[in-house]
N, C-alpha and C positions, 0 to 999 in steps of 0.2 A: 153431403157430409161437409163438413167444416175443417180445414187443418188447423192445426194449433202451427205457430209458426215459431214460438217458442222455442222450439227443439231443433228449428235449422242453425248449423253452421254460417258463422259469415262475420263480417263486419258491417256495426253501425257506421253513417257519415261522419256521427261526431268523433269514434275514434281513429276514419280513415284520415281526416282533419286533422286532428292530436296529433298523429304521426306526423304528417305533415311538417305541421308546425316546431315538434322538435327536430326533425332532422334538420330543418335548416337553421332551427338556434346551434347543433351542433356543425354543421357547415361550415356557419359563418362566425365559430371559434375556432378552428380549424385551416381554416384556407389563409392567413395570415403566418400560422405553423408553415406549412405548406408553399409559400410565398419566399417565406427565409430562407427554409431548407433549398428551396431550387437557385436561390442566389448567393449560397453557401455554395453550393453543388458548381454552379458556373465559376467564381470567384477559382476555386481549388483548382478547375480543370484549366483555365488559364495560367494560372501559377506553376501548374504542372507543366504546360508545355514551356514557361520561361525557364524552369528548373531543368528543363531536360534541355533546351537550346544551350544554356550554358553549358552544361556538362557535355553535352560533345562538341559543342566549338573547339572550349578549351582545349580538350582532349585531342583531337583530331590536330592540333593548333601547334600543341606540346611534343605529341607525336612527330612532325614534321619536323618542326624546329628544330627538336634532339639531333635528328639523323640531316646536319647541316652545316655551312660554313660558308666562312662572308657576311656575314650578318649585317643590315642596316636598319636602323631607323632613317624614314625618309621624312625630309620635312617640306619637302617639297611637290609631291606625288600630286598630280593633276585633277585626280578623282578623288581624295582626302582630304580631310585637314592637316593641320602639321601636327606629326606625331602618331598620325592614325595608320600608318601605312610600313613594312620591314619587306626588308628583300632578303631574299637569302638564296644560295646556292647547293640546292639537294645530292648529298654525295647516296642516294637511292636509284634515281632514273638519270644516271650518266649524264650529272652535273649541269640541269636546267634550273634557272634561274626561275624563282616563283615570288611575287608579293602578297603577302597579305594586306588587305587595309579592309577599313571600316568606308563605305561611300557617303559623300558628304551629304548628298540627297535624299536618300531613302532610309539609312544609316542602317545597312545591312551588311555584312561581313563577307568580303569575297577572297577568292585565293584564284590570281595571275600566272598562268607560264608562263616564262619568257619574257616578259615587258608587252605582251598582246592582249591593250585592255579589249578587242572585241573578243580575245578567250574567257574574258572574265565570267567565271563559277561562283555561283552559291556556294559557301563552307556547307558543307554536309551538318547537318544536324538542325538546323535552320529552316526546317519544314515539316512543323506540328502542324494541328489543323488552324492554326489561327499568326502561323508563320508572318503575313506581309504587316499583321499590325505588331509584331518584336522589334525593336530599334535597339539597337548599341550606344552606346555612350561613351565618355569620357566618365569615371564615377564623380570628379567633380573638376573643377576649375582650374587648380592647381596640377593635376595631375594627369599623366599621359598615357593611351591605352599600352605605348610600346618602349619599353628601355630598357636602356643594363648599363651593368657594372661593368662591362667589358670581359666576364665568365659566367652570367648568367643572363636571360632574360625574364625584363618584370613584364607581362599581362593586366593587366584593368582593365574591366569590364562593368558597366549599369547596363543590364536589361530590363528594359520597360515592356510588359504589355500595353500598348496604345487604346486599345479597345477597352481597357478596364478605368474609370475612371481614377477610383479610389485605391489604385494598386502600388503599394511599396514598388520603389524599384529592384531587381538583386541585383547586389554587387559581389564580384568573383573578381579575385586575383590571387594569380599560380605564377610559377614562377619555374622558370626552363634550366633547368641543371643539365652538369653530364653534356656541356656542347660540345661536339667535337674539331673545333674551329672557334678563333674569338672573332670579334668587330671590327667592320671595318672602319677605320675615323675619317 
């Protein structure tokens, strides 16, 4: 007996081919989609961690400040540039002396107790996944991360992610009200 073959289920070569053939015309209008969207997706998540650096540097920054006195801008701090560095005296932990500054080297944001730079701490908030390539700045030439009016202090801050090439940098400046102590000249 003879089958007719007619009446089997299946696929011809030519249309297993055809398939073939369009799936990778849509592949390869597609993986270029695909390509943006994942360098959209990095760009953001980097930008994320610099938005979130800043916002508790600052914060943690302002915090401190408030609840302080004696206040300096140092222009002379060993481990800074000029202007990058404030001392101040915490009326929190039974009046120990703390610095902030910015390090001229790696330009990461530390906070000193005592005048002990081998105490020297990372500011909290400075430890996203992509933390050692964020850098501090000056926001520009003219102007300095640390000063006052002699009742308030001004902050300035550029954070750059370094790993991103094409990335704005953000600039953040707050400003320290409410001190309970002025400056010292």
């Amino acid at each position: 007996m003879v089958e007719d073959r007619s009446k089997q289920a299946g696929f011809t070569l030519v249309e297993v081919l055809m398939w073939i053939a369009l799936s990778a015309i849509i592949m390869a209008a597609i993986s270029p989609l695909l390509s943006t969207l994942t360098k959209v997706w990095v760009y953001g998540n980097h930008q994320y961690d610099v938005q979130q650096t800043a916002s508790l540097v600052t914060n943690i920054m302002t915090n401190d400040l408030r609840y302080g006195k004696n206040y300096q801008v140092l222009s002379d701090y060993s481990n800074a540039q000029a202007d990058e560095a404030i001392s101040y005296t915490s009326l929190r932990d039974n009046l120990t002396v703390y610095i902030y500054y910015v390090d001229k080297t790696n330009r990461h944001l530390y906070r000193i107790p005592g005048y002990k730079s081998n105490a020297a701490e990372l500011v909290p908030g400075q430890n996203g996944t992509n933390f050692a390539k964020i850098t501090i700045a000056k926001p520009s030439t003219t102007e300095k991360i640390f000063s006052s009016d002699g009742s308030s202090i001004d902050i300035a801050l550029k954070i750059t992610d370094t790993s991103v090439a094409s990335q704005t940098p953000l600039v953040v400046y707050t400003t320290v009200t409410g001190l309970k102590s002025s400056f010292v000249k």
